[in-house]
C-alpha positions as CSV (number, residue, x, y, z in Angstrom):
1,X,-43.6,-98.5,-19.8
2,X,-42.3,-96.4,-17.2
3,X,-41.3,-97.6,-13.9
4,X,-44.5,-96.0,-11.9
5,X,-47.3,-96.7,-14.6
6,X,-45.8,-100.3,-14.3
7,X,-46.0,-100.1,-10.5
8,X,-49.4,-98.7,-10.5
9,X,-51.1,-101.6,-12.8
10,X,-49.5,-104.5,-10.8
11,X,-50.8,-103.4,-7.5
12,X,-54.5,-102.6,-8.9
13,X,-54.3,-106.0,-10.4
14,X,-53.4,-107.8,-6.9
15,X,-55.8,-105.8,-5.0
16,X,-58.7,-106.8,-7.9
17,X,-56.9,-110.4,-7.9
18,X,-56.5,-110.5,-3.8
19,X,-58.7,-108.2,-1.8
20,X,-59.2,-110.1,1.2
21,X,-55.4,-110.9,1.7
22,X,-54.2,-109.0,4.4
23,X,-54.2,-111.8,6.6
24,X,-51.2,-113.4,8.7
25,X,-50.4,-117.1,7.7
26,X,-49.3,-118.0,10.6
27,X,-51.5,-118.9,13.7
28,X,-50.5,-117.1,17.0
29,X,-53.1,-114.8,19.6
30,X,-50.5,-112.8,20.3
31,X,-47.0,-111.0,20.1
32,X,-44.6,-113.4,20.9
33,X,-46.5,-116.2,19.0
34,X,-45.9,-114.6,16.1
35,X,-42.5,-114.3,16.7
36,X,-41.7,-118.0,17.8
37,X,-43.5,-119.1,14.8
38,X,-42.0,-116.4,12.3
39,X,-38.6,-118.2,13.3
40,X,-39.4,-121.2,13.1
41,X,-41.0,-120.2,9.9
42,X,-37.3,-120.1,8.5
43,X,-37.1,-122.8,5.7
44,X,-40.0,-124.3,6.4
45,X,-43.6,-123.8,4.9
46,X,-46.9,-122.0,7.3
47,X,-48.4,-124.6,6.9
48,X,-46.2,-127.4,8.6
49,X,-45.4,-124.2,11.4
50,X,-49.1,-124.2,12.1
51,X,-49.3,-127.8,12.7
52,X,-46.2,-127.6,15.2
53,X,-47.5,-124.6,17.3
54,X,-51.0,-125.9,17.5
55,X,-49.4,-128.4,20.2
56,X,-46.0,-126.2,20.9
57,X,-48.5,-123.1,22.4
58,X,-50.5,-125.6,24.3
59,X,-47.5,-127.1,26.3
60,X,-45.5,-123.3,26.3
61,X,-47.8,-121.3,27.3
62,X,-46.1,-118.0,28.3
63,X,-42.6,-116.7,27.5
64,X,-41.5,-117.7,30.6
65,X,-42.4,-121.3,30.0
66,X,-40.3,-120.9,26.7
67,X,-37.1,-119.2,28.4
68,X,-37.1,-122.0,30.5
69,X,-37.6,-124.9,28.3
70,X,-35.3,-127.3,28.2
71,X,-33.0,-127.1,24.8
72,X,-33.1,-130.8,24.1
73,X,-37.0,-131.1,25.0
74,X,-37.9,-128.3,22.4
75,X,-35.4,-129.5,19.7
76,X,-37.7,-132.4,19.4
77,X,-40.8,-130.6,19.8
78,X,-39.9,-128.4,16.7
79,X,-37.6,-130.8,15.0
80,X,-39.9,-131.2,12.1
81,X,-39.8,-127.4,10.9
82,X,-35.9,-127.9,10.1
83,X,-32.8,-126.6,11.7
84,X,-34.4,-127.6,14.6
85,X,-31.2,-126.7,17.2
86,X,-30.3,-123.2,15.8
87,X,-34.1,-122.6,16.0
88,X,-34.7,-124.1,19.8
89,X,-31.5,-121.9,20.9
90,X,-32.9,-119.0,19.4
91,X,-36.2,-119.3,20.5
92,X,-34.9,-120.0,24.4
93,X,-32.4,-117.1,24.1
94,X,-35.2,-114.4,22.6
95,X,-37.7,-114.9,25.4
96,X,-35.4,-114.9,28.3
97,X,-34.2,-111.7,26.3
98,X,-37.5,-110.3,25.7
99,X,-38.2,-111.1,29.6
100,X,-34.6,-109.5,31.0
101,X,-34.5,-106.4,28.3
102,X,-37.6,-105.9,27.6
103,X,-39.6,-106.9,30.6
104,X,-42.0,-109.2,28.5
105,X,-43.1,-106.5,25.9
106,X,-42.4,-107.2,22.0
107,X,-40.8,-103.7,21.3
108,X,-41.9,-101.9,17.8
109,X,-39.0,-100.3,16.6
110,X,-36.8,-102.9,13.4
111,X,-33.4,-101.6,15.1
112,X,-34.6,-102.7,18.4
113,X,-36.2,-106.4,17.2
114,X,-33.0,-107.4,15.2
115,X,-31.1,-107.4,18.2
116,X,-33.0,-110.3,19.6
117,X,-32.0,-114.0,19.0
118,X,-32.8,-115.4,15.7
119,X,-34.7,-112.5,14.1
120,X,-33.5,-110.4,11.0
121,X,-35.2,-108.0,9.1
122,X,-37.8,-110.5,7.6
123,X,-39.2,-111.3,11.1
124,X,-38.8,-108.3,12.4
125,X,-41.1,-106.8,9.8
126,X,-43.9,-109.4,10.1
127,X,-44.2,-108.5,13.9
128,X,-44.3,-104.6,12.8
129,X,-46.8,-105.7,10.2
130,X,-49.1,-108.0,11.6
131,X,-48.6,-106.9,15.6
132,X,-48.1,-103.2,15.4
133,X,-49.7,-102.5,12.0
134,X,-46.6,-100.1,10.9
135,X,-45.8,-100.3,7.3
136,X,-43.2,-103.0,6.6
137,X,-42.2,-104.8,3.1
138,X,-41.7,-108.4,4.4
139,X,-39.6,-110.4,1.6
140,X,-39.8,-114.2,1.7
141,X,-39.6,-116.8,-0.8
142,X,-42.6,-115.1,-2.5
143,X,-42.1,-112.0,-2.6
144,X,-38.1,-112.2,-3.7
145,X,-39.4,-114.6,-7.1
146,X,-42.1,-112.2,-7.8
147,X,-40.8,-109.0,-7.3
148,X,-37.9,-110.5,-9.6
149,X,-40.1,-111.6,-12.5
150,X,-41.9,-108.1,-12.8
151,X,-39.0,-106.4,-12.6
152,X,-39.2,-104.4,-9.7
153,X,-35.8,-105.9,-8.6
154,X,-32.8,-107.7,-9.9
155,X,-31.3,-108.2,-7.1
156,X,-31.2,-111.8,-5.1
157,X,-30.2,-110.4,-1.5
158,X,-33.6,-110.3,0.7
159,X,-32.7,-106.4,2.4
160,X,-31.7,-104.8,-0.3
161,X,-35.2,-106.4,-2.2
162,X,-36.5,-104.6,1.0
163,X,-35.2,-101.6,0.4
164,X,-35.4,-101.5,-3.3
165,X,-39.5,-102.1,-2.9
166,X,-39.8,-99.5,-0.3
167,X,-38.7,-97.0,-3.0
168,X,-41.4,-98.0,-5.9
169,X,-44.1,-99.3,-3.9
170,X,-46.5,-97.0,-1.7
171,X,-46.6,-97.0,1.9
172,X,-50.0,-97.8,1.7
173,X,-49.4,-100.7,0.0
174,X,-46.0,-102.2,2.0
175,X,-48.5,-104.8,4.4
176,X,-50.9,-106.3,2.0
177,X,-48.2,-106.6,-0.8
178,X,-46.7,-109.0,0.9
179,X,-49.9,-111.5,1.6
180,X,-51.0,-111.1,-1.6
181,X,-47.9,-111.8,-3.2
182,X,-48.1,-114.8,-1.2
183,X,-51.4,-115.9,-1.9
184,X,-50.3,-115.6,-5.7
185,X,-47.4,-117.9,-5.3
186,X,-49.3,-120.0,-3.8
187,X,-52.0,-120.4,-6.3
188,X,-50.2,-118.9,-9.8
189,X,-46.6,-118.2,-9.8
190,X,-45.6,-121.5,-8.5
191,X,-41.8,-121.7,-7.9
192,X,-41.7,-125.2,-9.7
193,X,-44.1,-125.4,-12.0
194,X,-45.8,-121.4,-12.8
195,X,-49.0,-121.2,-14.6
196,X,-48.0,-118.4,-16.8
197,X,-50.7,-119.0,-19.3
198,X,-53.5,-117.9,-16.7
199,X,-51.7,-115.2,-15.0
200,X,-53.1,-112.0,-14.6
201,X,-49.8,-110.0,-14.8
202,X,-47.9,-111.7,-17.7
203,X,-47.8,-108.8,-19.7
204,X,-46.2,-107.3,-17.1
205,X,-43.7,-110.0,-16.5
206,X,-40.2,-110.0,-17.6
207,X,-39.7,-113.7,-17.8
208,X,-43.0,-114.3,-19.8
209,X,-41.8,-111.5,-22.0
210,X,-38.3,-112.7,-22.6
211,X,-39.7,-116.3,-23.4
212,X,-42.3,-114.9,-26.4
């Protein structure tokens, strides 16, 4: 099967398998939630980020309150999303950024949001995504295992995933790809324990066909 037929019948199946998923996990009202919570969103699940911001957006309420948090205060506040001090430094030194270079507005372009504390391409492309609606590929955990087992990538290194998808996969496609992917890994294609046997795209899969 070639490459684009291949293509073409994975992404039909996710939008029969997942038409609603074009949804954000992660619970912010605006720009700069997003982005606080996409880095602390760094080896750590939604759901426990969820649980942390639902009191961390109560007592920051502005980026302002954030670039002048105190660093020990917010370690603790976060501490249970992991790497809590890398995180809390990052977080302090983005919004005092975003204040100083930016004058408090999230900008849209990838070159422009990498620059700022703590955000690579990942989180830099869920802002683009789910702030500015501009076609992104975001590659977590998800996307990297999946995109690997249907052969749409060998490679283990998250940009060049990115860049390897943006070549197969329609523009179209780039946002909801990515929270549909997720919602499948969630509910399918487990990273411990997969449920091959009920998965719609096994006969696409390389690691289901290698094991017959």
């Amino acid at each position: 099967m070639k490459m684009k037929e291949k293509v073409d019948n994975v992404l039909r199946l996710l939008d029969e398998n997942y038409p609603f998923e074009d949804k954000c996990y992660l619970i912010h009202e605006n720009e700069w939630q997003l982005l606080i919570a996409t880095i602390l969103s760094a080896q750590c699940t939604d759901d426990r980020v969820n649980i942390v911001t639902k009191d961390l957006f109560k007592k920051y309420t502005s980026l302002t309150d954030f670039a002048g948090a105190d660093f020990k205060e917010l370690e603790q506040d976060i501490k249970s999303t992991g790497f809590f001090r890398n995180k809390a430094k990052n977080i302090i030194l983005a919004c005092r950024m975003l204040l100083e270079k930016y004058g408090g507005t999230m900008p849209s372009d990838i070159d422009e949001l990498v620059k700022i504390p703590g955000v690579g391409r990942k989180t830099a492309n869920v802002v683009r995504s789910h702030i500015f609606n501009l076609p992104s590929i975001v590659v977590d955990t998800h996307v990297k295992r999946f995109s690997n087992k249907i052969g749409f990538t060998k490679s283990e290194d998250p940009v060049k995933i990115e860049f390897e998808l943006m070549k197969i996969l329609p523009e179209e496609h780039w946002i909801r790809y990515n929270t549909q992917v997720i919602a499948h890994g969630r509910k399918i294609c487990k990273a411990r324990k997969p449920d091959c046997e009920i998965c719609s795209f096994r006969e696409y899969c390389d690691e289901v066909l290698k094991n017959k």
